[in-house]
PQR file of N, CA, C, O and H, with PARSE charges and radii, in Angstrom:
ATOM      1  N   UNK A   1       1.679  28.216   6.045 -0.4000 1.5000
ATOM      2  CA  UNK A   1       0.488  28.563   6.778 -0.0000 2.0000
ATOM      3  C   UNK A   1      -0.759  28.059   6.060  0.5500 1.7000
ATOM      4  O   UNK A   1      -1.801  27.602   6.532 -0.5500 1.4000
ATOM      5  N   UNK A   2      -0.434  28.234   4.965 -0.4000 1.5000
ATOM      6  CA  UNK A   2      -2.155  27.725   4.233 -0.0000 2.0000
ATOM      7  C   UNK A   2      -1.758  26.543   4.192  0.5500 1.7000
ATOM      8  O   UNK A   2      -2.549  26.249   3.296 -0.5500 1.4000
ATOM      9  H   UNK A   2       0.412  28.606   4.582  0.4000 1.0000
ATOM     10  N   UNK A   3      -1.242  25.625   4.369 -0.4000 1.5000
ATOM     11  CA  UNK A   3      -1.393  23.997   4.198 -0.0000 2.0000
ATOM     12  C   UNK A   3      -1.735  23.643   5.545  0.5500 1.7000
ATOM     13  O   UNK A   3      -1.964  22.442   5.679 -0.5500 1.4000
ATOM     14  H   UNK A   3      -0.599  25.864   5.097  0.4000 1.0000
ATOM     15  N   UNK A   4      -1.849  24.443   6.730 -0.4000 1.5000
ATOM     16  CA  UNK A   4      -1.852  24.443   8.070 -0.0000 2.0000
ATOM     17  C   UNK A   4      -3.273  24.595   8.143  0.5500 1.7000
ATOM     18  O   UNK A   4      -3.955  23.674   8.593 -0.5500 1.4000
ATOM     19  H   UNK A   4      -1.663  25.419   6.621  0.4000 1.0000
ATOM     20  N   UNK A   5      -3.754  25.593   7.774 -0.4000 1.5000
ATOM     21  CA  UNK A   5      -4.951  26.572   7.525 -0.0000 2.0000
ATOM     22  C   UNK A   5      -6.298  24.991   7.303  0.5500 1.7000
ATOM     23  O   UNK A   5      -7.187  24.635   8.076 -0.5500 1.4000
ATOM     24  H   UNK A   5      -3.200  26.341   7.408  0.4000 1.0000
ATOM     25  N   UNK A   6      -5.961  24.522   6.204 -0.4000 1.5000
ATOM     26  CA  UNK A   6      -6.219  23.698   5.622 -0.0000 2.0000
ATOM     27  C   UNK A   6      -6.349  21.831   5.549  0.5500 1.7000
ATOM     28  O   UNK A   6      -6.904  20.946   4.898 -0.5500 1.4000
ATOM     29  H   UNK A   6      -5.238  24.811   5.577  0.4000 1.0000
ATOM     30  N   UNK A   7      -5.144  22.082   7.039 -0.4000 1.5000
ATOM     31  CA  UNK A   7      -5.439  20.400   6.805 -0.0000 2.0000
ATOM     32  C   UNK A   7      -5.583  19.832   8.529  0.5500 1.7000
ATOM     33  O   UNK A   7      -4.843  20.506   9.246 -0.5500 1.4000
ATOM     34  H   UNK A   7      -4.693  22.801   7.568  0.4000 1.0000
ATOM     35  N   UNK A   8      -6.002  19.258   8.943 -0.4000 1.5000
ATOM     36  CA  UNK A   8      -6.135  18.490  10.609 -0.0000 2.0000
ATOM     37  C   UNK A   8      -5.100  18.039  11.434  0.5500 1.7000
ATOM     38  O   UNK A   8      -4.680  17.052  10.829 -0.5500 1.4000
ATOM     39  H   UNK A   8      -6.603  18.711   8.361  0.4000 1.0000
ATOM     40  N   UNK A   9      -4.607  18.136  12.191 -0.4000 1.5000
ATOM     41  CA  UNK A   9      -3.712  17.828  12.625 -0.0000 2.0000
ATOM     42  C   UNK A   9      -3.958  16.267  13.499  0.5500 1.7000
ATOM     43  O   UNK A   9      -5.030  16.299  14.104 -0.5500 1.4000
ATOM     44  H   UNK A   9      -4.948  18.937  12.682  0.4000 1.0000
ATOM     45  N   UNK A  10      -3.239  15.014  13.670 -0.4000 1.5000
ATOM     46  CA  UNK A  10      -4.213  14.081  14.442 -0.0000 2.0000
ATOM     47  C   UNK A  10      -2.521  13.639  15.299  0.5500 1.7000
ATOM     48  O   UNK A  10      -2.581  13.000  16.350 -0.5500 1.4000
ATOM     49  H   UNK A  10      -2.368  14.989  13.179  0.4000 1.0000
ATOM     50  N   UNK A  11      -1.407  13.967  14.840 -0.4000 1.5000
ATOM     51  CA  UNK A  11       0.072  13.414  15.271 -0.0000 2.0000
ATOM     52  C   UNK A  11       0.864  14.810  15.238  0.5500 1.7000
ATOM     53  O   UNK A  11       0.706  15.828  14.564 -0.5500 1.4000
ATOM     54  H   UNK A  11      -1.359  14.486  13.987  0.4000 1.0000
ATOM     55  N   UNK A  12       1.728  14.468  16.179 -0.4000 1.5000
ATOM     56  CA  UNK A  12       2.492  15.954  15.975 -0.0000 2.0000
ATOM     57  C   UNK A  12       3.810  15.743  16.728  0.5500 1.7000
ATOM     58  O   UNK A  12       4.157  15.325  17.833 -0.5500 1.4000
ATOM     59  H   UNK A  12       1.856  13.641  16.726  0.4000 1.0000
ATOM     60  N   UNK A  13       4.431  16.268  15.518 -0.4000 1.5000
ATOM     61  CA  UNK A  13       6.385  15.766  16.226 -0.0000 2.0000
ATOM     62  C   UNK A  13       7.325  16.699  16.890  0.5500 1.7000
ATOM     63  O   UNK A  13       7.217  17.871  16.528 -0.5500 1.4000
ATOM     64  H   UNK A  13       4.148  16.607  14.621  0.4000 1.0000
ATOM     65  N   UNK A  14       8.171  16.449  17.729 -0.4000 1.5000
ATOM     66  CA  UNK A  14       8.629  17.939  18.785 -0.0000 2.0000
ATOM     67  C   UNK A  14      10.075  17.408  18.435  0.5500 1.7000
ATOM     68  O   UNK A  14      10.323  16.254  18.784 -0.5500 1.4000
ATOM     69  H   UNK A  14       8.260  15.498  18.023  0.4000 1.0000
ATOM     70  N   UNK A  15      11.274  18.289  17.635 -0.4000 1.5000
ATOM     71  CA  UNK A  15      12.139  17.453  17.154 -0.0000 2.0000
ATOM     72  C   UNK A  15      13.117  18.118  19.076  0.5500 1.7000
ATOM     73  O   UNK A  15      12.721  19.151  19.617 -0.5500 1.4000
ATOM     74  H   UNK A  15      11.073  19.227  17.351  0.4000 1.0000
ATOM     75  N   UNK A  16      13.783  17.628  19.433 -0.4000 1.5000
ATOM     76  CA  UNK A  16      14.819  18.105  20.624 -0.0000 2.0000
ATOM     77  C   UNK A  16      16.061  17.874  20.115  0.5500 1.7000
ATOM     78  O   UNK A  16      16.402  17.282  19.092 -0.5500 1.4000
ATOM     79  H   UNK A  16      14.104  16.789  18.994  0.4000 1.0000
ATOM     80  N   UNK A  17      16.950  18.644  21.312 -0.4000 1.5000
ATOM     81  CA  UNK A  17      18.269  18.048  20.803 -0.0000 2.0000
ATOM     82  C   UNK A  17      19.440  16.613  20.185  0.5500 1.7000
ATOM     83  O   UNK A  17      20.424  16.306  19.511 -0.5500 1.4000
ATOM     84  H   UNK A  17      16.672  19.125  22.144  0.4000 1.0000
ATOM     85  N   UNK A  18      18.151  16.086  21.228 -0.4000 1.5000
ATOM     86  CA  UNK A  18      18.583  14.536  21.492 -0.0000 2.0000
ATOM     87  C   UNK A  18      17.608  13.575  20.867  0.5500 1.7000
ATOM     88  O   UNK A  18      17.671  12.398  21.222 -0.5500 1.4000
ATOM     89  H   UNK A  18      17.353  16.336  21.776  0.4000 1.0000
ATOM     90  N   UNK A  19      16.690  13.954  19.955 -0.4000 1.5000
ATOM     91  CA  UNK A  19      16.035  13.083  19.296 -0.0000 2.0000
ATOM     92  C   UNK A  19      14.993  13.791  19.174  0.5500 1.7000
ATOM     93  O   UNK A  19      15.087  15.017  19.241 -0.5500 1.4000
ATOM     94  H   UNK A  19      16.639  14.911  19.668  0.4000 1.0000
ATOM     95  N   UNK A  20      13.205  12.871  18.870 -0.4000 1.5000
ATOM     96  CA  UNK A  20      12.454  13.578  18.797 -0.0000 2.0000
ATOM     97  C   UNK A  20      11.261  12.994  19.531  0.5500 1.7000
ATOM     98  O   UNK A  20      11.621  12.208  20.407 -0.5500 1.4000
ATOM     99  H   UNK A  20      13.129  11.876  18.815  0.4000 1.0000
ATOM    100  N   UNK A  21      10.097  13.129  19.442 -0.4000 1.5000
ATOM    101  CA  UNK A  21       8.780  12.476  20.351 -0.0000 2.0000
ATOM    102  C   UNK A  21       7.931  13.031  19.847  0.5500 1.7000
ATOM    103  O   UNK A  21       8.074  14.234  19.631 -0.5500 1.4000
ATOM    104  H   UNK A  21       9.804  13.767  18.730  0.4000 1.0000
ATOM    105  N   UNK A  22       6.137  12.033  19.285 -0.4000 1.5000
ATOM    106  CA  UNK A  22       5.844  12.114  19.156 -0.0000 2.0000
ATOM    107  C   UNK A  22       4.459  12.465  19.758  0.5500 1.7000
ATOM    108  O   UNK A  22       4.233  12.105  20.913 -0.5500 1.4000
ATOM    109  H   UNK A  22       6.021  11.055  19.460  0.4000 1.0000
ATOM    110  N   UNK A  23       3.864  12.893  19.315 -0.4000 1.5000
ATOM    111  CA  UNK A  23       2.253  13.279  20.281 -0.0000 2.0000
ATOM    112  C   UNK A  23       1.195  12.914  19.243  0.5500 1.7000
ATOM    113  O   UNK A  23       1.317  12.774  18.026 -0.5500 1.4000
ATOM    114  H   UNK A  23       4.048  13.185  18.377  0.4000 1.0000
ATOM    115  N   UNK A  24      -0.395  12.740  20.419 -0.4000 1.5000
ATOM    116  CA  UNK A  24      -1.069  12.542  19.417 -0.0000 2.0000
ATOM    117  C   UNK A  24      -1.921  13.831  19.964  0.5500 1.7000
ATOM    118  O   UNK A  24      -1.851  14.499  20.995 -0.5500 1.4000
ATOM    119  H   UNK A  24      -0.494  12.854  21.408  0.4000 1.0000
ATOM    120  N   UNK A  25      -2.703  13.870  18.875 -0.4000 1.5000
ATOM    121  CA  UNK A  25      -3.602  15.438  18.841 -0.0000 2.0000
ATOM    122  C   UNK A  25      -4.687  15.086  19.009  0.5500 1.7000
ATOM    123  O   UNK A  25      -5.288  14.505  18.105 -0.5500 1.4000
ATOM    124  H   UNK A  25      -2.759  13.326  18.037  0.4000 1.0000
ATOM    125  N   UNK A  26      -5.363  15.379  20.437 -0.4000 1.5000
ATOM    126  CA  UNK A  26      -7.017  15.009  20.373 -0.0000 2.0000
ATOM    127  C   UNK A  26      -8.055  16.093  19.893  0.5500 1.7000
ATOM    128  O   UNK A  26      -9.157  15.876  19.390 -0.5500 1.4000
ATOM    129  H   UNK A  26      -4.875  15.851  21.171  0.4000 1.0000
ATOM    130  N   UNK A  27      -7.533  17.166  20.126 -0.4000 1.5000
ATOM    131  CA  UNK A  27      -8.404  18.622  19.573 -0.0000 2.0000
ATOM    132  C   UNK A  27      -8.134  18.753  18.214  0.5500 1.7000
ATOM    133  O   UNK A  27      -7.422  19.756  18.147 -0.5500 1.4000
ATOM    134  H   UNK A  27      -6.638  17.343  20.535  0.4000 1.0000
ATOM    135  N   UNK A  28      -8.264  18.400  17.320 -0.4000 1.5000
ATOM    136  CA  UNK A  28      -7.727  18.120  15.667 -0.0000 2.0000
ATOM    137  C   UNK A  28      -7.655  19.895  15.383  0.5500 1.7000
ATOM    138  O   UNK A  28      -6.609  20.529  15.516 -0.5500 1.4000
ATOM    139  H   UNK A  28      -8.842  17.586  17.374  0.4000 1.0000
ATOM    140  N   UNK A  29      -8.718  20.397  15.053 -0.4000 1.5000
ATOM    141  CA  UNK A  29      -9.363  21.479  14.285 -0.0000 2.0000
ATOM    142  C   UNK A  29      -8.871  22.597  15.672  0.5500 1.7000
ATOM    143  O   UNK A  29      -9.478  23.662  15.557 -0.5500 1.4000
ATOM    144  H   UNK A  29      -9.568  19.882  14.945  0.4000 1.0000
ATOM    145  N   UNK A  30      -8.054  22.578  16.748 -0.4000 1.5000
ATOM    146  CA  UNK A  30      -7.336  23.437  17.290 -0.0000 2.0000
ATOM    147  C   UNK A  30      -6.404  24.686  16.491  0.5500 1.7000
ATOM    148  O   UNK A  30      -6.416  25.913  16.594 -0.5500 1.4000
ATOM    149  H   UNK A  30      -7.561  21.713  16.841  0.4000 1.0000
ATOM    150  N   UNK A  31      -5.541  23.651  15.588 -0.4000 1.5000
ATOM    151  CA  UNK A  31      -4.228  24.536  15.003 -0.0000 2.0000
ATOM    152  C   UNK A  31      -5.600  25.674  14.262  0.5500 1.7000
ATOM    153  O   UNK A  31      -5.790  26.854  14.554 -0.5500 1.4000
ATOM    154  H   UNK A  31      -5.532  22.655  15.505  0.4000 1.0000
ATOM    155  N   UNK A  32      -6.265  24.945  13.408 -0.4000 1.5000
ATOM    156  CA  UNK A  32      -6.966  25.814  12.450 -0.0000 2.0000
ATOM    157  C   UNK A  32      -7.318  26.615  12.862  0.5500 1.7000
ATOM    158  O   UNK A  32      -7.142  27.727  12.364 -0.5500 1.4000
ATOM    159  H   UNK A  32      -6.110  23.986  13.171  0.4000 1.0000
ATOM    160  N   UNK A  33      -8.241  26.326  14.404 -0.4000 1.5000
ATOM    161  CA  UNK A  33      -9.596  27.720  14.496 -0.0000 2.0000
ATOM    162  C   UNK A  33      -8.264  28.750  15.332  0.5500 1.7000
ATOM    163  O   UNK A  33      -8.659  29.907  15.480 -0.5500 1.4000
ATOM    164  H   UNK A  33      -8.384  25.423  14.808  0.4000 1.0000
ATOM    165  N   UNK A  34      -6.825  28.513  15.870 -0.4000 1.5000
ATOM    166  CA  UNK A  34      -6.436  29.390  16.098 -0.0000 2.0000
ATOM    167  C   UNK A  34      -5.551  30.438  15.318  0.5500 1.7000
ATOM    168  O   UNK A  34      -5.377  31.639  15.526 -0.5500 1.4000
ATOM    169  H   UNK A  34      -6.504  27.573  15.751  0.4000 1.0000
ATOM    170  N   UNK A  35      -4.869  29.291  14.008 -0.4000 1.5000
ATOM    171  CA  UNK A  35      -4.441  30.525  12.784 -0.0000 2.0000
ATOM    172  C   UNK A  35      -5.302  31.302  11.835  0.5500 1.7000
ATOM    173  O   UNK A  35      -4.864  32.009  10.927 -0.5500 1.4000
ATOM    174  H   UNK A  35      -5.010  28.315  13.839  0.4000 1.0000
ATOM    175  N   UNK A  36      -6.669  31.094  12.147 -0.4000 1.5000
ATOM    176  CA  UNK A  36      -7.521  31.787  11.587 -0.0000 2.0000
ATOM    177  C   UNK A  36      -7.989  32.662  12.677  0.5500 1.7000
ATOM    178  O   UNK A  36      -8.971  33.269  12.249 -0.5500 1.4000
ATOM    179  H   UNK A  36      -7.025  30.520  12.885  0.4000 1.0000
ATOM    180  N   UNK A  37      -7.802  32.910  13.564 -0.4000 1.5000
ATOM    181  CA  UNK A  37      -8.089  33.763  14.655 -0.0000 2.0000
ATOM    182  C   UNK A  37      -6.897  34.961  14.341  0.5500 1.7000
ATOM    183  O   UNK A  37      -6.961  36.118  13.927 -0.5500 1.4000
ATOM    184  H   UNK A  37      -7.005  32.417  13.912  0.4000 1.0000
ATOM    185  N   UNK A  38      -5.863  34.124  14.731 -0.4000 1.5000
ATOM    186  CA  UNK A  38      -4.646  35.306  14.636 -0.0000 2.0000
ATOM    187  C   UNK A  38      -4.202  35.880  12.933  0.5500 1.7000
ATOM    188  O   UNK A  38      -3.311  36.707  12.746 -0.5500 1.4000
ATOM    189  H   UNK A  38      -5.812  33.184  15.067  0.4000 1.0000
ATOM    190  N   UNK A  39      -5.037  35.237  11.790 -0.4000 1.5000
ATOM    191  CA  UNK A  39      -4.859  36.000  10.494 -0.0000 2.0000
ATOM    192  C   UNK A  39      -6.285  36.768  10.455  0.5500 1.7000
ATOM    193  O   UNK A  39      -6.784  37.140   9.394 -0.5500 1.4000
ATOM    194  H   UNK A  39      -5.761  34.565  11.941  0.4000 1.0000
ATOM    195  N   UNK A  40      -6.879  36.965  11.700 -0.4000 1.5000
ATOM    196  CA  UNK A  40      -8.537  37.715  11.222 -0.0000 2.0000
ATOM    197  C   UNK A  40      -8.100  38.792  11.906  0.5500 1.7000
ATOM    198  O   UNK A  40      -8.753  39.816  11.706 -0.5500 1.4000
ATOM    199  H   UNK A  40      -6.473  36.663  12.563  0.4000 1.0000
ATOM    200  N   UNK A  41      -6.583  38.921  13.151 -0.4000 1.5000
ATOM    201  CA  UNK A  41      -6.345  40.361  13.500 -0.0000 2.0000
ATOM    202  C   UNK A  41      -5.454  41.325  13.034  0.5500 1.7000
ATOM    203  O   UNK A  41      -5.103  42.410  13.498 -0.5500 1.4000
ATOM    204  H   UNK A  41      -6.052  38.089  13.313  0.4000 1.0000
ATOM    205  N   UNK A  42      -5.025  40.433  11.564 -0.4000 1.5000
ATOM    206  CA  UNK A  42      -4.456  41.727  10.853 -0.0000 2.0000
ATOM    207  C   UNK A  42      -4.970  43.257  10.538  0.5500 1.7000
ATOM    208  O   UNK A  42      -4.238  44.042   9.935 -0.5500 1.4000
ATOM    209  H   UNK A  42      -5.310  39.551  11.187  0.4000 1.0000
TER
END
């Protein structure tokens, strides 16, 4: 979580049964502002 917390996301991999596929991330700073949302409702 803190390396998550911490770093941008710009590619992002979805592994499936049958292989995997890649994406690209246009909202970068998404993952962040939402695991800091859901660690501010502890």
């Amino acid at each position: 979580m803190k390396s998550l917390r911490s770093s941008e996301l710009d590619k992002m991999r979805v592994m499936w049964s049958t292989g995997f596929e890649d994406y690209d991330v246009y909202n970068i700073d998404l993952l962040i502002t939402q695991i800091n949302c859901l660690m501010s409702r502890k």
